[in-house]
PyMOL Python script that loads the backbone (N, CA, C, O; Angstrom):
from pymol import cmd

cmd.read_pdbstr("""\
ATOM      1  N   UNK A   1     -16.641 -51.978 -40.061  1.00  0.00           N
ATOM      2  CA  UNK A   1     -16.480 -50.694 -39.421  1.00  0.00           C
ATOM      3  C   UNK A   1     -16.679 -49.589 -40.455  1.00  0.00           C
ATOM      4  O   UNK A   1     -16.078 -49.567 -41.530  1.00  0.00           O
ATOM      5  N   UNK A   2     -17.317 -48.929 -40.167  1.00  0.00           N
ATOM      6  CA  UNK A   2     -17.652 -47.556 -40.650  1.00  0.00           C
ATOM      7  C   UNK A   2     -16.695 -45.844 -41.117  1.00  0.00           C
ATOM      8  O   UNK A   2     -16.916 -44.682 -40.779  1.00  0.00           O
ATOM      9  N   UNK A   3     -16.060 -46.217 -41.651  1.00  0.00           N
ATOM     10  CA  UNK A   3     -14.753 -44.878 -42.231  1.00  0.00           C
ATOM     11  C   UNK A   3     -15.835 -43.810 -41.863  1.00  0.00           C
ATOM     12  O   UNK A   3     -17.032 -43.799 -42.148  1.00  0.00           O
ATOM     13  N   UNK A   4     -15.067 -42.890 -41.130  1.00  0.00           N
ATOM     14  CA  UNK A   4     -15.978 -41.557 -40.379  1.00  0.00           C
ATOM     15  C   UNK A   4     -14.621 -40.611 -40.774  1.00  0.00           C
ATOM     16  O   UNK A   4     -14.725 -39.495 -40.265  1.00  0.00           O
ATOM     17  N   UNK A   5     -13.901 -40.716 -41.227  1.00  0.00           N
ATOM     18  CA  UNK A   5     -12.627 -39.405 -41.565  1.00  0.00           C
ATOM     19  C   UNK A   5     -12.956 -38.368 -42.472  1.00  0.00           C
ATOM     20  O   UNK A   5     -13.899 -38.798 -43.136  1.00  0.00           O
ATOM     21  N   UNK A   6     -12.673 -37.255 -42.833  1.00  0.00           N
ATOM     22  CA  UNK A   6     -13.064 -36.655 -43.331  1.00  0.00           C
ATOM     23  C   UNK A   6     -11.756 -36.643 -44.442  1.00  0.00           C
ATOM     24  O   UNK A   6     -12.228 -36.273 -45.517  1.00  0.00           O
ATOM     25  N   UNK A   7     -10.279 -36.913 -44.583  1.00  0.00           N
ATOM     26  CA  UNK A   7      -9.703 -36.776 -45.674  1.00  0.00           C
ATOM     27  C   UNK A   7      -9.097 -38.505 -45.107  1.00  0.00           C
ATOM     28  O   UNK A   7      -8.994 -38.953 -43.965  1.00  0.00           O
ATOM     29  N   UNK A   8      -8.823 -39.071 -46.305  1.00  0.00           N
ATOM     30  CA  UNK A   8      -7.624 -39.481 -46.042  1.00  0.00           C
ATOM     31  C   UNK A   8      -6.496 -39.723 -45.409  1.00  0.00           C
ATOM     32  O   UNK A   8      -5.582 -38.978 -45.763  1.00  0.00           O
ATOM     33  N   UNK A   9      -6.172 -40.667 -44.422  1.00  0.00           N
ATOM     34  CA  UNK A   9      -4.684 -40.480 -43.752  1.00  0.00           C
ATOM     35  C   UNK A   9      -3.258 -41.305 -44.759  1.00  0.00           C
ATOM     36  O   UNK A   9      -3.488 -42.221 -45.548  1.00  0.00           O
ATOM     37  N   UNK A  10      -2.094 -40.841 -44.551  1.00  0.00           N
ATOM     38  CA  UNK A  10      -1.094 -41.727 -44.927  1.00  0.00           C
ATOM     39  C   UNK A  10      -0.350 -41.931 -43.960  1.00  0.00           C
ATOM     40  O   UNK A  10      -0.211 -41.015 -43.150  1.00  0.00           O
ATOM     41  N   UNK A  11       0.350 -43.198 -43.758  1.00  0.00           N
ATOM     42  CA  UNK A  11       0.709 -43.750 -43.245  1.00  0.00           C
ATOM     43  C   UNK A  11       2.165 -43.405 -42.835  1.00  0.00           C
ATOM     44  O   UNK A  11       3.047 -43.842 -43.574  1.00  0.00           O
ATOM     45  N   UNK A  12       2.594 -42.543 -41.556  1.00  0.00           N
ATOM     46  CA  UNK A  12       3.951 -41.814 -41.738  1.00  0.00           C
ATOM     47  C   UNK A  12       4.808 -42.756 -40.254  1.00  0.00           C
ATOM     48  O   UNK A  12       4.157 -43.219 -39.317  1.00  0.00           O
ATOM     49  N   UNK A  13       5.862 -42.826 -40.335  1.00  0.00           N
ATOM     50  CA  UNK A  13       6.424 -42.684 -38.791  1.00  0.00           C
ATOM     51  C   UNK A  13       7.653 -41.646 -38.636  1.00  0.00           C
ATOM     52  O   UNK A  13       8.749 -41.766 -39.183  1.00  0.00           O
ATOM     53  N   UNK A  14       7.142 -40.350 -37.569  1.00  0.00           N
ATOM     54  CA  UNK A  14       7.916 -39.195 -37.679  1.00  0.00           C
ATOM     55  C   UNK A  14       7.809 -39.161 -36.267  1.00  0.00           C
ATOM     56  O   UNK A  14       6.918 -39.449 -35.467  1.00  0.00           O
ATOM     57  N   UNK A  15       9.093 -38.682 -36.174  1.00  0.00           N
ATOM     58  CA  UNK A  15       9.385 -38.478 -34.482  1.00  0.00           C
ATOM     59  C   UNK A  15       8.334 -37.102 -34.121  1.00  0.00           C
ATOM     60  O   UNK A  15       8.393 -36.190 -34.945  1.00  0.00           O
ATOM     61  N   UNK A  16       7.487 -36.937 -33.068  1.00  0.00           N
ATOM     62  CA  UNK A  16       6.915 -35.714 -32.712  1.00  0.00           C
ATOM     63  C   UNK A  16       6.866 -35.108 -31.483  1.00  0.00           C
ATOM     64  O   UNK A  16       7.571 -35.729 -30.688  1.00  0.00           O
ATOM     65  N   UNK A  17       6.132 -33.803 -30.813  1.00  0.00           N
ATOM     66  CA  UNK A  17       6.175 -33.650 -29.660  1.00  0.00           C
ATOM     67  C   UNK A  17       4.849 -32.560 -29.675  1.00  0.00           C
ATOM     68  O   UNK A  17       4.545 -31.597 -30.380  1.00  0.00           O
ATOM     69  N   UNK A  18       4.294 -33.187 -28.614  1.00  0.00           N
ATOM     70  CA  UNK A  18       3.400 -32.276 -28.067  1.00  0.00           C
ATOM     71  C   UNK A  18       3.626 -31.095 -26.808  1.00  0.00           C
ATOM     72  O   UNK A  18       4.204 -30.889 -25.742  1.00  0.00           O
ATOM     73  N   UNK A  19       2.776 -30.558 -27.730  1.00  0.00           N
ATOM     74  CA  UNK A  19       3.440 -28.722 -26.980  1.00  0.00           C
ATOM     75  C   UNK A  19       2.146 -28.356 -26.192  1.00  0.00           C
ATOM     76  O   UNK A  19       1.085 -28.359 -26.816  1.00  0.00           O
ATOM     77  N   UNK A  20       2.155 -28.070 -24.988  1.00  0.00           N
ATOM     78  CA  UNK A  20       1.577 -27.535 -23.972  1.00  0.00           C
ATOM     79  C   UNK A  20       1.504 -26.138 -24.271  1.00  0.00           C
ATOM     80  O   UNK A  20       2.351 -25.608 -24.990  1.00  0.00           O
ATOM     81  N   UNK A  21       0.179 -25.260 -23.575  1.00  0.00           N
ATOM     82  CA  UNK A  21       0.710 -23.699 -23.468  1.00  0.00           C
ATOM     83  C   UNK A  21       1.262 -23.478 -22.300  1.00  0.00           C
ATOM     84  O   UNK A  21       1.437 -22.268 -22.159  1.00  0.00           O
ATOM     85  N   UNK A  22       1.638 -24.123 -21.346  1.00  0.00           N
ATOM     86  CA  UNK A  22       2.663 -23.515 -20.305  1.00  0.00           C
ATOM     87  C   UNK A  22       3.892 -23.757 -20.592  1.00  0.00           C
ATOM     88  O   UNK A  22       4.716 -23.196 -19.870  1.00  0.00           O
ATOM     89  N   UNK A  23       4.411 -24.649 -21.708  1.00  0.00           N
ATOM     90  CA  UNK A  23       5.753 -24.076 -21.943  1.00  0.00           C
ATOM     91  C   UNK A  23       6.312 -26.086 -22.099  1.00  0.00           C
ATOM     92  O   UNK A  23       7.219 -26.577 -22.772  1.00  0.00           O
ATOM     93  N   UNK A  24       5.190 -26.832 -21.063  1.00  0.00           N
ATOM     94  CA  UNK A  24       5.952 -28.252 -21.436  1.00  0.00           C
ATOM     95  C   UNK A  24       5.433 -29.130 -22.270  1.00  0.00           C
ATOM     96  O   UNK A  24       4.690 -28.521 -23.041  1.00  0.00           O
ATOM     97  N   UNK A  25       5.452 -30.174 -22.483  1.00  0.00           N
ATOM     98  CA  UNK A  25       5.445 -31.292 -23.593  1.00  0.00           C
ATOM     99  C   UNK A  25       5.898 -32.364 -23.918  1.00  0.00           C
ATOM    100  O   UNK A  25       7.126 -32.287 -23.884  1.00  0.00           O
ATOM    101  N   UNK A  26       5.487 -33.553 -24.286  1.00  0.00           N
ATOM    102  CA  UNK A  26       5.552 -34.766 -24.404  1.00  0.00           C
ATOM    103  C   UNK A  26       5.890 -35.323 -25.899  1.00  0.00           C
ATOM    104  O   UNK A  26       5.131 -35.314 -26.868  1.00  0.00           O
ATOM    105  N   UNK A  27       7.256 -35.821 -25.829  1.00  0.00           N
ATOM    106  CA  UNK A  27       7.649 -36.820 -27.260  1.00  0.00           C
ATOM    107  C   UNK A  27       6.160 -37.618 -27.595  1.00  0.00           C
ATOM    108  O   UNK A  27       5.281 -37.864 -26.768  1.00  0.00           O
ATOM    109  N   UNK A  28       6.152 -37.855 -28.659  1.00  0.00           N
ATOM    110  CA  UNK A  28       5.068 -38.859 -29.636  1.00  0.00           C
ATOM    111  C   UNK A  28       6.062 -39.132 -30.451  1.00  0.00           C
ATOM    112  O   UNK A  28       7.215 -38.793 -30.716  1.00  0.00           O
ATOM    113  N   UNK A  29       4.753 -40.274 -30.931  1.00  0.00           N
ATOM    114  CA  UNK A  29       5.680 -41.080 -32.760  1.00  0.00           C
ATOM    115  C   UNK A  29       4.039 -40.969 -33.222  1.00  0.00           C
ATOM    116  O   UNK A  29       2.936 -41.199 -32.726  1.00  0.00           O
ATOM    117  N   UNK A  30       4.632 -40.448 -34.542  1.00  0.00           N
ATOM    118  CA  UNK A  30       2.798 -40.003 -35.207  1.00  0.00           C
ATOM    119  C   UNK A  30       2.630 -41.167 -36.021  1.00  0.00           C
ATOM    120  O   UNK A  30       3.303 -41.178 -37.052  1.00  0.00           O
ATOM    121  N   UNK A  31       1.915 -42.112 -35.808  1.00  0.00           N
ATOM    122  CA  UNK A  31       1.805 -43.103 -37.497  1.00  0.00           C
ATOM    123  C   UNK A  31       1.248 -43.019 -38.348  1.00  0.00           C
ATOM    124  O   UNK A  31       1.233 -43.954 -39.147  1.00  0.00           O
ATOM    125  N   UNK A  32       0.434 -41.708 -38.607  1.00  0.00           N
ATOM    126  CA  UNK A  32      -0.905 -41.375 -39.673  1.00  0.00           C
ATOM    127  C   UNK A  32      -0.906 -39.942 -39.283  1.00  0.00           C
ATOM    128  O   UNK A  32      -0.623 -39.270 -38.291  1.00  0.00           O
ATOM    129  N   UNK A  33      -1.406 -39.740 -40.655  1.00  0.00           N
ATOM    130  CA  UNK A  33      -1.664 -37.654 -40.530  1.00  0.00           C
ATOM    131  C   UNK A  33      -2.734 -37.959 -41.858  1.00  0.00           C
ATOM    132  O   UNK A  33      -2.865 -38.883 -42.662  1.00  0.00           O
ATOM    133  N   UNK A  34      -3.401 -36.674 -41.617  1.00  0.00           N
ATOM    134  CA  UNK A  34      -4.154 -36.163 -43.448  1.00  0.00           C
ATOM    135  C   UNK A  34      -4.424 -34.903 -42.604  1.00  0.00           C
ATOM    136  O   UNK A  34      -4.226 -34.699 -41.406  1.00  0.00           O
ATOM    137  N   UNK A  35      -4.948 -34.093 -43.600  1.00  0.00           N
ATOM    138  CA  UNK A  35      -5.227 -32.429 -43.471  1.00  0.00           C
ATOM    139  C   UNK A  35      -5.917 -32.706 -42.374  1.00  0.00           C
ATOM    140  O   UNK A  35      -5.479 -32.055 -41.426  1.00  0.00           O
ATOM    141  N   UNK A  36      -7.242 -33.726 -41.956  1.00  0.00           N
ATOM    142  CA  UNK A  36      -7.819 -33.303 -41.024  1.00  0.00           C
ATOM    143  C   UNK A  36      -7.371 -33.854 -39.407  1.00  0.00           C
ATOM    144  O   UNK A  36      -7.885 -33.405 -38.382  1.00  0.00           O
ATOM    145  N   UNK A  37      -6.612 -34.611 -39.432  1.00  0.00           N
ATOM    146  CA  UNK A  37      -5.977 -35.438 -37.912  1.00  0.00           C
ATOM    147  C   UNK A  37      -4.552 -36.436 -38.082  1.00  0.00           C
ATOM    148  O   UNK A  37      -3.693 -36.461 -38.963  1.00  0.00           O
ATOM    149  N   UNK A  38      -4.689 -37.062 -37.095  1.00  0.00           N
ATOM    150  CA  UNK A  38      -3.331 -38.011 -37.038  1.00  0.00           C
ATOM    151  C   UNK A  38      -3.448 -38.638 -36.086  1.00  0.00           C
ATOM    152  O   UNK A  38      -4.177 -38.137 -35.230  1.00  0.00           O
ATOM    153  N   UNK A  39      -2.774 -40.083 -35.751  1.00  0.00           N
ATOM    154  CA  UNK A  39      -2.720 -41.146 -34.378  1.00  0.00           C
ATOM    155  C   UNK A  39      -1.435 -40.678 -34.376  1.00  0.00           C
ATOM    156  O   UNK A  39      -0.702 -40.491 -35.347  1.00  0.00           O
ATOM    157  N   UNK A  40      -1.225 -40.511 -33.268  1.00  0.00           N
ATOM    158  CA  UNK A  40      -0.096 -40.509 -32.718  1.00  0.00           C
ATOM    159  C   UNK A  40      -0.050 -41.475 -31.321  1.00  0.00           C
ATOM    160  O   UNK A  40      -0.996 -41.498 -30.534  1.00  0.00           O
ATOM    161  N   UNK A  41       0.770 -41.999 -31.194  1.00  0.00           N
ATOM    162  CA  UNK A  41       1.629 -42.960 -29.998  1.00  0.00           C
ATOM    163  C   UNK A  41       2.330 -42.107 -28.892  1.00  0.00           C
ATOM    164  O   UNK A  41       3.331 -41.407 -29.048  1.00  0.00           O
ATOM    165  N   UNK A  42       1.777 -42.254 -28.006  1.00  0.00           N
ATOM    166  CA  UNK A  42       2.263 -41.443 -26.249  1.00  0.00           C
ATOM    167  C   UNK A  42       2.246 -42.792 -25.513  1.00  0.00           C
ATOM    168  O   UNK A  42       1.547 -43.746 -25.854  1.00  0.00           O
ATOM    169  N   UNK A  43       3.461 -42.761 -24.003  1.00  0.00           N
ATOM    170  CA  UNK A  43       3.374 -43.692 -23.430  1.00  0.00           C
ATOM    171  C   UNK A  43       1.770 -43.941 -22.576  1.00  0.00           C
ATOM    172  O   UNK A  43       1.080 -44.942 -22.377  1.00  0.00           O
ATOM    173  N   UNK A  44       1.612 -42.337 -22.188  1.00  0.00           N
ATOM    174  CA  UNK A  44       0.041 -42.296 -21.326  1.00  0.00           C
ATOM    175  C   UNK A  44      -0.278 -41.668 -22.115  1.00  0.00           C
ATOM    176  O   UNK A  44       0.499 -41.126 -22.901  1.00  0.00           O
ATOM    177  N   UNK A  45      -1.929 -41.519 -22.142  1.00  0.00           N
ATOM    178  CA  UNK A  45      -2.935 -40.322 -22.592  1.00  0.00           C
ATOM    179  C   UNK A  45      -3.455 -39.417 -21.061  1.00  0.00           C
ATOM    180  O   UNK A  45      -3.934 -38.287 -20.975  1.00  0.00           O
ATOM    181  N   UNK A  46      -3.146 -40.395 -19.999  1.00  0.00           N
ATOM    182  CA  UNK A  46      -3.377 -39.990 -18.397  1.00  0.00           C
ATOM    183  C   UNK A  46      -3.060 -38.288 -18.612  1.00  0.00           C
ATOM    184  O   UNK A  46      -2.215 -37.770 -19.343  1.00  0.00           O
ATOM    185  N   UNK A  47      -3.884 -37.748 -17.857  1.00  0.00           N
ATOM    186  CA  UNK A  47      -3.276 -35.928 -18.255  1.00  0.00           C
ATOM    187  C   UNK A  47      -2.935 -35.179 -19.120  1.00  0.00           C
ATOM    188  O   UNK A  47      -2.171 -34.228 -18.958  1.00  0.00           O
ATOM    189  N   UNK A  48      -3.516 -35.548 -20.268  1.00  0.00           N
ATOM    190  CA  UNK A  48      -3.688 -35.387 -21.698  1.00  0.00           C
ATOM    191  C   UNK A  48      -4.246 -33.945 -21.701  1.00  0.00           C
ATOM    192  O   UNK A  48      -5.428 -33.749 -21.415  1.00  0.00           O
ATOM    193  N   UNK A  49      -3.502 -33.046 -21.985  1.00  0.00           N
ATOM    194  CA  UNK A  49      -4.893 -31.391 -22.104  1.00  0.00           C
ATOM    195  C   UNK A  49      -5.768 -31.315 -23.038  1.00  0.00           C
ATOM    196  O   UNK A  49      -5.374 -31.707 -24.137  1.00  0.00           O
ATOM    197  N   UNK A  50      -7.108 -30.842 -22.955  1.00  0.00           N
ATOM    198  CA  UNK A  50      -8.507 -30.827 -24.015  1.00  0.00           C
ATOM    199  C   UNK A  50      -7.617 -30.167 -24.992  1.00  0.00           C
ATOM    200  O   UNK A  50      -7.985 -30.716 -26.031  1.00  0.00           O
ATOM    201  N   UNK A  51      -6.622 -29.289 -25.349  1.00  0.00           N
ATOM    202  CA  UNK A  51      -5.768 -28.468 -26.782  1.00  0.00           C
ATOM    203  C   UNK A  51      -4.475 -28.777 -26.390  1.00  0.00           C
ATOM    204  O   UNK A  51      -4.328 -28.837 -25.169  1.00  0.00           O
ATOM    205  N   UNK A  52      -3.503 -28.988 -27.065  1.00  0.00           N
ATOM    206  CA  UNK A  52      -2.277 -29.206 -27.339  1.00  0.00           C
ATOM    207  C   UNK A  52      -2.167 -28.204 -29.213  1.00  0.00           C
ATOM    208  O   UNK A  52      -3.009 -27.762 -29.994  1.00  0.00           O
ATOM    209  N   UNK A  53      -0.493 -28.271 -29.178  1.00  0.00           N
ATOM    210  CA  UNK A  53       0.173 -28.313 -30.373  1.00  0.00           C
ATOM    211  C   UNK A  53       0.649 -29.707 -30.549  1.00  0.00           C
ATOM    212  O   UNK A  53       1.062 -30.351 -29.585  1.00  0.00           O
ATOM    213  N   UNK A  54       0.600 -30.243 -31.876  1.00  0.00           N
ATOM    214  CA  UNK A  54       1.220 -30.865 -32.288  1.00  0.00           C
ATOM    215  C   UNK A  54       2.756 -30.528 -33.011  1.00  0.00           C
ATOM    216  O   UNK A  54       2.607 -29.616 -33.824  1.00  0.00           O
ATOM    217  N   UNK A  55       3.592 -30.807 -32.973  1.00  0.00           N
ATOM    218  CA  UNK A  55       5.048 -30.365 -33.405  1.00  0.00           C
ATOM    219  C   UNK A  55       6.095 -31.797 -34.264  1.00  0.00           C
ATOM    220  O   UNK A  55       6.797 -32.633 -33.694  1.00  0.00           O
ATOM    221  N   UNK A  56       5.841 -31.636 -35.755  1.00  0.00           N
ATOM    222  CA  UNK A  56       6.668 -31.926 -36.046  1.00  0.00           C
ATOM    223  C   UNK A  56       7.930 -31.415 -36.510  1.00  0.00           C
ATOM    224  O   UNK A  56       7.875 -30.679 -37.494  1.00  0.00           O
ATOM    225  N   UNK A  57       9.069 -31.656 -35.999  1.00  0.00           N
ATOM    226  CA  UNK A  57      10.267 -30.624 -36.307  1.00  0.00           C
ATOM    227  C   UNK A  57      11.004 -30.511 -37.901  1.00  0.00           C
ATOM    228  O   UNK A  57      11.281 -29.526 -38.585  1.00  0.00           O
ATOM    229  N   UNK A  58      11.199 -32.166 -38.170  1.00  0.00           N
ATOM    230  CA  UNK A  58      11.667 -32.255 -39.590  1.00  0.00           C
ATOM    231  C   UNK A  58      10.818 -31.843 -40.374  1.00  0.00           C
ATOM    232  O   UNK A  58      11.332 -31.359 -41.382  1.00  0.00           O
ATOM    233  N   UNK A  59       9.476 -31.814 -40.353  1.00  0.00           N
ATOM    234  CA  UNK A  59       8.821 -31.034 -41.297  1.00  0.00           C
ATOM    235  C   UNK A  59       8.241 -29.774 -41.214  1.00  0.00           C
ATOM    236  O   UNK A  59       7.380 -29.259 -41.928  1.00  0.00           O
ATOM    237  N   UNK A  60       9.045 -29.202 -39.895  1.00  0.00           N
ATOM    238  CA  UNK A  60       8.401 -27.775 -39.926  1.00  0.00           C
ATOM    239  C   UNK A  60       6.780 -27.633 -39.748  1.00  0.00           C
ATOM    240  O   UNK A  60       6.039 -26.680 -39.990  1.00  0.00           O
ATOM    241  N   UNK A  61       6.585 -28.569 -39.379  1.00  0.00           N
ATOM    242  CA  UNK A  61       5.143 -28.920 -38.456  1.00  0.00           C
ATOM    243  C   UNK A  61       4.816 -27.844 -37.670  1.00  0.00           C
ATOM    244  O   UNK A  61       5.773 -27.139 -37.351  1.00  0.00           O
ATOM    245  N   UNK A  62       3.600 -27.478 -37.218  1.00  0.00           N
ATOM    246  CA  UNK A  62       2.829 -27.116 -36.170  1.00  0.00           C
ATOM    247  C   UNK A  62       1.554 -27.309 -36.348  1.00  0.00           C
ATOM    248  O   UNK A  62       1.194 -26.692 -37.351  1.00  0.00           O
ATOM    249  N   UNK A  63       0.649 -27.907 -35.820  1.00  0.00           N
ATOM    250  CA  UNK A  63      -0.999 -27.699 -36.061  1.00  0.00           C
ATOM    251  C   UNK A  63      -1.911 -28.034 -34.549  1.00  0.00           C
ATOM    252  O   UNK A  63      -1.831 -29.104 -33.946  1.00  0.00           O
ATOM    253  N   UNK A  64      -2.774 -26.853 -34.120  1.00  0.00           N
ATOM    254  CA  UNK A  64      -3.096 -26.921 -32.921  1.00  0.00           C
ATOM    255  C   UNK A  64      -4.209 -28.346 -33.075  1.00  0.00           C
ATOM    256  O   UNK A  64      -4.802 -28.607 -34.122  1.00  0.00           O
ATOM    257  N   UNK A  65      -4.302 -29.021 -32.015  1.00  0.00           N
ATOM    258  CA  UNK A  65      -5.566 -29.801 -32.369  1.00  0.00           C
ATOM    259  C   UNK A  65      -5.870 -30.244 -30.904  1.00  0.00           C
ATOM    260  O   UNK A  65      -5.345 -29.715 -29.924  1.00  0.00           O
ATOM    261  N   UNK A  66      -7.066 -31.605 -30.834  1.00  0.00           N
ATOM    262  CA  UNK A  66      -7.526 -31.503 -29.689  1.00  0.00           C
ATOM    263  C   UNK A  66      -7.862 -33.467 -30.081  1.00  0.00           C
ATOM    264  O   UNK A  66      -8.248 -34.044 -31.098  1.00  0.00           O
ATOM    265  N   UNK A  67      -7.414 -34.023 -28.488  1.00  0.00           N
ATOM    266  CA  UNK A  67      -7.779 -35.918 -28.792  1.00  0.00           C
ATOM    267  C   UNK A  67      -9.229 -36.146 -28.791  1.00  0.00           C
ATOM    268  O   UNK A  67      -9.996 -35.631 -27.977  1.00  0.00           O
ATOM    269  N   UNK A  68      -9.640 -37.106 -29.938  1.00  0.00           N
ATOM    270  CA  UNK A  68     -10.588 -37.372 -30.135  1.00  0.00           C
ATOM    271  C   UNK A  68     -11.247 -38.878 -29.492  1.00  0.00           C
ATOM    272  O   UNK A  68     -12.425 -39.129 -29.237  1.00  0.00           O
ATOM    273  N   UNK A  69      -9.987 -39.786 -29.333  1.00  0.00           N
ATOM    274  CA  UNK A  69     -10.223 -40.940 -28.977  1.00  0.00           C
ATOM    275  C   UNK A  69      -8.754 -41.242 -28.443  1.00  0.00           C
ATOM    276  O   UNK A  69      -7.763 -40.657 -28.881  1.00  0.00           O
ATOM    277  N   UNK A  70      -8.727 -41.934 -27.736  1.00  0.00           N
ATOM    278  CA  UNK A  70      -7.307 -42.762 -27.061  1.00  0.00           C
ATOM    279  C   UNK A  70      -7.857 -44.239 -26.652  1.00  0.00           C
ATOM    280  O   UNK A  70      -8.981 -44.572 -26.277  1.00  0.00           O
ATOM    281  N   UNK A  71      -6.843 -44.900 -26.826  1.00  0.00           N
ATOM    282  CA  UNK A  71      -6.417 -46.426 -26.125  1.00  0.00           C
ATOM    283  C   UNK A  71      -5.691 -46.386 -24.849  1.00  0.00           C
ATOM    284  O   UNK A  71      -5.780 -45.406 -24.110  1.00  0.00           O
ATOM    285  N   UNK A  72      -4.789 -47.683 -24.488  1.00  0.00           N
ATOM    286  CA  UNK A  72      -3.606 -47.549 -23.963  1.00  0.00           C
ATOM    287  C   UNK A  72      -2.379 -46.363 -24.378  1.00  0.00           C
ATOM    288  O   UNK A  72      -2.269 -45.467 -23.541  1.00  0.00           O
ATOM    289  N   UNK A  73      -1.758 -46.306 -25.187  1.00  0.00           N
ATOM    290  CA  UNK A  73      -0.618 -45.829 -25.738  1.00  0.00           C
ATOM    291  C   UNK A  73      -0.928 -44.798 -27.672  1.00  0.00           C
ATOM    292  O   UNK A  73      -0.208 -44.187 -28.462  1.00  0.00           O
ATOM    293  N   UNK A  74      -2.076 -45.096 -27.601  1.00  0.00           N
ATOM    294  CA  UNK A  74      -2.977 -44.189 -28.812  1.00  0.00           C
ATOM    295  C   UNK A  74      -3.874 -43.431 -28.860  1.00  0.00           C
ATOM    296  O   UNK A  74      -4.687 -43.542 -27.943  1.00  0.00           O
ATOM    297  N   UNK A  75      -4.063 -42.647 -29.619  1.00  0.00           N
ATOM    298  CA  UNK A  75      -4.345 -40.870 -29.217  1.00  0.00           C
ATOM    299  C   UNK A  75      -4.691 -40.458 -31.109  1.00  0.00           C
ATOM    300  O   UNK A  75      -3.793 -40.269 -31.929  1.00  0.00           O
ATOM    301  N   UNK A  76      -6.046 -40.412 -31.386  1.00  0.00           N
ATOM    302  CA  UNK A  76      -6.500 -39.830 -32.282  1.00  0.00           C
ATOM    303  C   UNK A  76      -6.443 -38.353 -31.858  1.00  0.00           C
ATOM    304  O   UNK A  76      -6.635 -37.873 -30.740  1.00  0.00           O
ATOM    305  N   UNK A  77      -6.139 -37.760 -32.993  1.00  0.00           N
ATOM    306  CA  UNK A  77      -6.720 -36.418 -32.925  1.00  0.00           C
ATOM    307  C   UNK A  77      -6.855 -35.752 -34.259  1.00  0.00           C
ATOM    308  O   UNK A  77      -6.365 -36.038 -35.351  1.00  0.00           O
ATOM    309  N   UNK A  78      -7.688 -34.741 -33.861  1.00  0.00           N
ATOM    310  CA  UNK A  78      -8.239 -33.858 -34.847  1.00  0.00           C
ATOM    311  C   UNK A  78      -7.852 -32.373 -34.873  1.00  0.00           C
ATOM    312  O   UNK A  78      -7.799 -31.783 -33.794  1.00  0.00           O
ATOM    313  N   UNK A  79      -7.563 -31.684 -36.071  1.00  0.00           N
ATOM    314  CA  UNK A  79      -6.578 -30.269 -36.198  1.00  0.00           C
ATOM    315  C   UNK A  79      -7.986 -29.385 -35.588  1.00  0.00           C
ATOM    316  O   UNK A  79      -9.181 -29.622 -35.769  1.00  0.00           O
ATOM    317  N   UNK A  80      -7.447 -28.499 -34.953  1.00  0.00           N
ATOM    318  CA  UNK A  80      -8.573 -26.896 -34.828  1.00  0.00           C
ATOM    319  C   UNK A  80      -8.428 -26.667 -36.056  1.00  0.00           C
ATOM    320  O   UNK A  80      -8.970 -25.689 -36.570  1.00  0.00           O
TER     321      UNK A  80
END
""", "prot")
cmd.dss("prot")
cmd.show_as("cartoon", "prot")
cmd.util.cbc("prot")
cmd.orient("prot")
């Protein structure tokens, strides 16, 4: 398989939540981040919006981004 990333990911598990702009949002568990994306774990990707926030709280997280790929229960994405 072919590495197509543009930085580096490390390997994290941090509780997260995705932020809607109408105000709602969905828990994640992120298992990978680098400057340019992160997998994060959702029960569905079903109704997934083309932009979200990503929100991690313990680290004072925010970074808007948009899914690049999903599975069952996995959800690449990439930062705006």
């Amino acid at each position: 398989m072919i590495e197509r990333r543009i930085a580096t990911r490390q390997r994290v598990l941090k509780q997260g939540t995705l932020a809607f702009g109408g105000g709602g949002g969905i828990d994640c568990t992120v298992r990978n981040i680098s400057s340019s994306g992160a997998r994060i774990e959702i029960e569905s990707p079903v109704g997934l919006p083309p932009t979200f926030t990503l929100v991690i709280k313990a680290d004072q997280f925010l970074r808007r981004c948009h899914p690049v790929w999903s599975t069952d229960t996995k959800v690449g994405v990439a930062f705006d």
